[in-house]
N, C-alpha and C positions, 0 to 999 in steps of 0.2 A: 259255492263261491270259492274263487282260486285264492289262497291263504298266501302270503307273501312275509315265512316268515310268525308273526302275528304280525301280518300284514293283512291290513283289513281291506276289501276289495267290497265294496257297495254298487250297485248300476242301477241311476234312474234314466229315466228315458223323459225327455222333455218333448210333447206334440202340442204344436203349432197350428191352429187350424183356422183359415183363412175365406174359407167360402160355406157357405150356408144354402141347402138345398134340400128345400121338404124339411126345411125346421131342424136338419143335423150336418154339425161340421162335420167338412170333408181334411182332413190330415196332411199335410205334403209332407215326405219325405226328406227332411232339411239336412245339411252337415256342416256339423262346428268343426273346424279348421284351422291349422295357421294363425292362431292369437297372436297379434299382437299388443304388447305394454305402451296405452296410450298416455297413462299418467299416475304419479305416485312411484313408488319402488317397490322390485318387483319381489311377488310372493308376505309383502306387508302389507300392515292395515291401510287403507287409502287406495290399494293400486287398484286400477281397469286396466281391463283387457278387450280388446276389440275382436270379434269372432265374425269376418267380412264376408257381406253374403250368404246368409245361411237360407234365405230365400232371394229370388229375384228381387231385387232394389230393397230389401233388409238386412240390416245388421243385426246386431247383438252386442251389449255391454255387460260387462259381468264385473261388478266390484267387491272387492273382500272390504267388509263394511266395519268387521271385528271379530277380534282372536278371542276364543273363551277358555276358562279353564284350564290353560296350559296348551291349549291346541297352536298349531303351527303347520304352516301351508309349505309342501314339499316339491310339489309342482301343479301346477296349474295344469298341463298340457302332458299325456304321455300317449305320445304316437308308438304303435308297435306292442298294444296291449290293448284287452277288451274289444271294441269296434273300432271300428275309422271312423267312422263320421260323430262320433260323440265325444261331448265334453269332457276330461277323463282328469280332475285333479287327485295330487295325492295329497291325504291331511293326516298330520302325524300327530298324537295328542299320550299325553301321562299314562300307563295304564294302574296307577295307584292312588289313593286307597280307594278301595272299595267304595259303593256309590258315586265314584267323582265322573264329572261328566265333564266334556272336553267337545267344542265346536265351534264354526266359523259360521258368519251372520252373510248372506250373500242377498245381492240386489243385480236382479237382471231384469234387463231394460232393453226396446227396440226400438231403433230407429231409422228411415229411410235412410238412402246414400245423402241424401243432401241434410241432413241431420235432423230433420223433424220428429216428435215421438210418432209410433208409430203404434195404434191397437188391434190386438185382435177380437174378433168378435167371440172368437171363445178359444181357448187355450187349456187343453189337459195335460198335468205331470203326470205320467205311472210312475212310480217310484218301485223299482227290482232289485230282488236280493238283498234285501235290508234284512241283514242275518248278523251272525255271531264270529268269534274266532275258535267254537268249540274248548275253549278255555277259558278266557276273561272277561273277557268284551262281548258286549250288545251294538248294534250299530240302532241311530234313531235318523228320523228326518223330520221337519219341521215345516207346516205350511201357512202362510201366512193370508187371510185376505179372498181364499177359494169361495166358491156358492156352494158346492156339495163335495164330498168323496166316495171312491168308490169301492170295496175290501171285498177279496175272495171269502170264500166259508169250505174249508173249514181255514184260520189262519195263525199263525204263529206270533201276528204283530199287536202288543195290547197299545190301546189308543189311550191318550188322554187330550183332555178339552184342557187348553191352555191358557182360557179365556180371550175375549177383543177378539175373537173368528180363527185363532191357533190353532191348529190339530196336530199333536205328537204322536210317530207311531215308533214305536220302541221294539228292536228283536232281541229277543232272548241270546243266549249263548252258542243254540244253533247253529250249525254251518252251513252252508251248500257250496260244494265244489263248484271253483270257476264263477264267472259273470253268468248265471244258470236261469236264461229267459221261460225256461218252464217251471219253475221253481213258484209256484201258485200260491204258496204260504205266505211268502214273507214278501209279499206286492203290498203297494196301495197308489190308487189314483186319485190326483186331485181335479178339478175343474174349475175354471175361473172363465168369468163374462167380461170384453170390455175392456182389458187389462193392456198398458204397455209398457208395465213393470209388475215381478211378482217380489215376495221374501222369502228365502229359503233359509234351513238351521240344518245344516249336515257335518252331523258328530258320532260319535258312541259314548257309552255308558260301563262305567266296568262293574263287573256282576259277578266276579271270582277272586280270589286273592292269589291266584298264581301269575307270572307273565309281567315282562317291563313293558316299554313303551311299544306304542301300537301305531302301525299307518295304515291307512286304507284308500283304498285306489279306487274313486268317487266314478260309475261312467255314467252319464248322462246324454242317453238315445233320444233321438229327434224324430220317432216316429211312433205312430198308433201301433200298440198292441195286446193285444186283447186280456182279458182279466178271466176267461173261462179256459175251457180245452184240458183238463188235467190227463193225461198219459203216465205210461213209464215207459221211459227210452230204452231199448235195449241193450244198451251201451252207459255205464256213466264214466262221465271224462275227470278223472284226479287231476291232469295238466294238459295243456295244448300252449306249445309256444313258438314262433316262427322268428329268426335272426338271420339279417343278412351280413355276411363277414364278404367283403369286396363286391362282386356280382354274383355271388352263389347265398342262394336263402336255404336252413336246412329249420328241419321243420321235425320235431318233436312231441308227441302225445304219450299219454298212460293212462289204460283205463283200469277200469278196477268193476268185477262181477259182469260180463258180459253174456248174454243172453243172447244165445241164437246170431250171435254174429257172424258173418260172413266174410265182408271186406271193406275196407275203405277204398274212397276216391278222393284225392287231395284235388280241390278244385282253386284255380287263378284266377283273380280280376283286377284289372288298372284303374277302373272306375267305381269300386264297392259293390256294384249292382247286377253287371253283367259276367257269371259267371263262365268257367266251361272246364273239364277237368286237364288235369293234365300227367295225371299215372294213379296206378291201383297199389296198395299195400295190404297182402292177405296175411300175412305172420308175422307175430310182435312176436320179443323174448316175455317169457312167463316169469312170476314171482310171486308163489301164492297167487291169490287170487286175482294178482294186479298182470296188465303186460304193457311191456312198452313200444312203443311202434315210432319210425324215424322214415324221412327222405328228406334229398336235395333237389332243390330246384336251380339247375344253373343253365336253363335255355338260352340262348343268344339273344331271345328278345326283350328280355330286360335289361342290356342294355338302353342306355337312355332314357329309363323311365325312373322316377323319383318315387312314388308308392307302388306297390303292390298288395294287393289283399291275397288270403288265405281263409280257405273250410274246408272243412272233412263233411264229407257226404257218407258215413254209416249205413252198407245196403245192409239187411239180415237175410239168414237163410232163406226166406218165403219172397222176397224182393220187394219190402217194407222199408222205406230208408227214414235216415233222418240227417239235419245238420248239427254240426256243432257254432259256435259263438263265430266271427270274424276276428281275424288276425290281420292287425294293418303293419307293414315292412315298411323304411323306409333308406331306399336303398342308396340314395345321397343325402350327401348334409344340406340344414338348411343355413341361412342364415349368414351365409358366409363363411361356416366354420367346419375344418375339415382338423379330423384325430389320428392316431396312430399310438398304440400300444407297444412297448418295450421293455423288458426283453418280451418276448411271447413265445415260446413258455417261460413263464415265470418263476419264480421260489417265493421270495419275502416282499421284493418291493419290485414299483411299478412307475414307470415312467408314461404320462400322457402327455403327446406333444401334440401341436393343434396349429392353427393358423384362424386367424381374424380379421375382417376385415373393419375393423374398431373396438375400443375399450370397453370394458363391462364386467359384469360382476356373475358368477356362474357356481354350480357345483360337480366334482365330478364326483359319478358313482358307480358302485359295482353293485352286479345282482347275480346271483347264481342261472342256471341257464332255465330252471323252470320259475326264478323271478324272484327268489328272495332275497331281499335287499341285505347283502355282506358288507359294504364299507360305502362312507361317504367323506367326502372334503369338500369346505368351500373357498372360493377362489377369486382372485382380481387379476385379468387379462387383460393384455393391453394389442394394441392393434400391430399385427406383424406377428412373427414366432413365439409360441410360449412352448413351456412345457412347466408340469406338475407330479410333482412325486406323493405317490404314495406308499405309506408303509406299514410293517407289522402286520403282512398278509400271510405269513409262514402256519402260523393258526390253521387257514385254509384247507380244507379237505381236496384232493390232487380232484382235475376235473375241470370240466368247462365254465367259463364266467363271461360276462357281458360285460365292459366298461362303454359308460356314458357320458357325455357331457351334458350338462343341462345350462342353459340361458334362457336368464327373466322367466322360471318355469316351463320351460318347455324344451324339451330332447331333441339337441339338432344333430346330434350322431352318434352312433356307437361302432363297440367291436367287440369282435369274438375272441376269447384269450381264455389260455390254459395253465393251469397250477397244475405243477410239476410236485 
């Protein structure tokens, strides 16, 4: 799992399954998108969020029901990290003292377009990557109301019965680099009949006494995947990160112990699904045992397009490949809101200036370029020119950074900016 930080990165996959043939549900493919705040304020307790169409004439509601323990919701939505198509909040929670436990109580609900509830005849969570920050933290998940679950062997996650039909699966301090879909330890799936809302409890647990506060980058996949298959990849990925800075996306990985590798293929797609490559990268710079590997993408055809996806396709020597996780870009703003970074290159402070097409309340934030979250500020914009300073960035190690805007939880732009 990709560490942000002690930035805790969790990814469950939420499947939806909608038809019944020979007695077993068949899965669709669904993608949470483009939330919008239909009530409440946003990233507090009370607020929904509308996640429109995640299947043919279904929605999705997702309410933050209650903040526990000091936990606090960071973003709801972050495009441009883990998958496209999935749920991806961030939850920021205490990481002190020891035993304290820190989580957000969610209720997700479906309904037609015309707003009737809507059930499915059966509905499975896997819950992935419910791992550690290798220092403090445990990450746990909570399930409320399921008929059975489902747990790898051998696994790293200890269960407890939480009474009323709760089941807790708790990870230890363990890591796993990145959103790490092969990561068979630290799974669990849940199952549910009949349901047109579930409960969920997604927090962590601190389990060390070193380390402040913690956030973790929640992704929540919308489709079936499997709970056996153990391998070892030839390859394992320390980071993969993809940033577009105007119309050019440059695209960043480091691995660390590769075995029999050979080369990458960095592969594009506009619609998540349909891949196709679009260059090779056979030599990363070395460091010890880690290397890092880099390219740009600034074909002419992205103009005009709003997301683009990203994978590395890993051939090895023997012509065995594998992928690594999706990378979703988003190469315009949404929302109405367009930023610009100043100076760029920078020293101590930072000027974000933006444009709105209405008032509202947002945060801006900066991350290092493999994702660790270095500075945030929150803010009140109003409709027309803004701009927001920030400062006391001299700290900074020289290098590249990402600033973002974020509104009502969710990233309607960023940029590429360098400390001088």
């Amino acid at each position: 799992m990709k560490t942000i930080s002690t930035f805790f990165i969790s990814c469950m996959i939420l499947i939806l399954l909608t038809e019944n043939i020979k007695g077993q549900c068949i899965s669709p493919d669904l993608k949470f998108a483009n939330p919008v705040l239909v009530s409440g304020t946003a990233l507090m307790e009370g607020a929904i969020y509308k996640f429109p169409n995640i299947a043919a004439g279904i929605d999705c509601y997702i309410k933050l029901v209650k903040l526990n323990g000091g936990a606090t919701l960071i973003s709801m939505e972050t495009p441009g990290q883990g998958y496209g198509d999935a749920w991806q909040p961030i939850i920021n929670g205490p990481g002190t003292p020891i035993g304290n436990k820190s989580w957000i109580d969610w209720d997700v609900s479906f309904k037609t377009t015309a707003g009737d509830n809507y059930a499915f005849p059966c509905l499975d969570i896997s819950a992935i990557d419910v791992d550690g920050d290798n220092s403090t933290i445990g990450e746990f998940v909570e399930s409320d109301g399921h008929v059975s679950y489902t747990i790898p062997s051998p696994t790293l996650l200890t269960l407890t019965d939480m009474g009323n039909g709760r089941l807790e699966a708790q990870a230890p301090i363990t890591n796993r680099i990145s959103i790490d879909t092969m990561a068979m330890d630290v799974r669990i799936g849940y199952l549910y009949n009949g349901k047109d809302n579930i409960q969920l409890k997604l927090g962590s647990k601190v389990l060390g006494t070193s380390g402040g506060a913690t956030q973790r980058l929640n992704c929540i996949y919308f489709k079936r995947m499997a709970l056996t298959n153990y391998f070892v990849l030839p390859v394992k990925y320390i980071s993969f990160s993809a940033t577009a800075i105007q119309k050019k996306v440059d695209l960043n990985w480091v691995t660390d112990n590769e075995i029999n590798n050979d080369y990458f293929e960095v592969e594009r797609s506009f619609d998540g699904g349909n891949f196709s490559s679009i260059g090779m990268v056979e030599n990363g710079l070395g460091n010890g045992s880690s290397k890092s590997y880099k390219m740009s993408d600034d074909d002419k055809v992205l103009s005009g397009k709003e997301i683009v996806y990203y994978r590395l396709k890993q051939v090895d020597i023997n012509g065995k490949f594998s992928y690594s996780n999706v990378m979703l870009v988003r190469l315009q703003a949404n929302k109405g809101i367009t930023m610009q970074a100043s100076p760029n290159p920078f020293k101590d402070n930072l000027a974000i200036h933006f444009t709105s097409v209405e008032n509202g309340t947002g945060i801006i934030k900066m991350q290092s370029i493999t994702g660790q979250a270095v500075a945030t500020k929150n803010m009140i914009f109003s409709k027309g020119d803004n701009t927001v300073q920030v400062g006391n960035l001299g700290g900074l190690s020289k290098g590249v950074y990402v600033a973002q805007v974020v509104v009502n939880g969710v990233i309607v732009d960023n940029q590429k900016i360098i400390k001088n």
